[in-house]
C-alpha positions, -999 to 999 in steps of 0.1 A, spaced: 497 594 -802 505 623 -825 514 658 -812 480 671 -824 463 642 -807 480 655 -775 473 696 -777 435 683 -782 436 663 -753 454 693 -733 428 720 -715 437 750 -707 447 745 -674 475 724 -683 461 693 -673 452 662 -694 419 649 -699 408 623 -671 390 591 -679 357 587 -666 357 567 -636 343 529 -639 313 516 -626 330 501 -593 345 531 -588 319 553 -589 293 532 -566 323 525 -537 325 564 -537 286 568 -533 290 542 -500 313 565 -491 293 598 -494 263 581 -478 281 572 -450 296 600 -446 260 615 -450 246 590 -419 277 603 -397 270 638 -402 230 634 -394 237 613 -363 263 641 -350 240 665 -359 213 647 -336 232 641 -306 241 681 -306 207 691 -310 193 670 -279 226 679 -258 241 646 -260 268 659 -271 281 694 -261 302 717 -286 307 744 -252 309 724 -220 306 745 -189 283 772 -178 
């Protein structure tokens, strides 16, 4: 690459310009989030009906 080629790739933040992620990539991070999604729901469940207790005691 020529010098030029680099400044345009440069942002102003000083870092370069990152790929786009492939397709494998980006559909293993969506299992990922929608688990993460599920785990958060249930937790939330078992709170609300006092399954699970943020303040034991009195």
């Amino acid at each position: 690459m020529s010098e030029e080629d680099d400044e345009r790739l440069g942002r102003p933040d000083g870092h370069r310009y990152d790929a786009p992620e492939s397709r494998e990539t980006r559909i293993g991070k969506e299992w990922v989030y929608g688990a993460l999604g599920v785990l958060v729901l249930v937790l939330m469940v078992l709170i609300a009906t006092g399954t699970v207790q943020i303040f034991p005691g009195g």
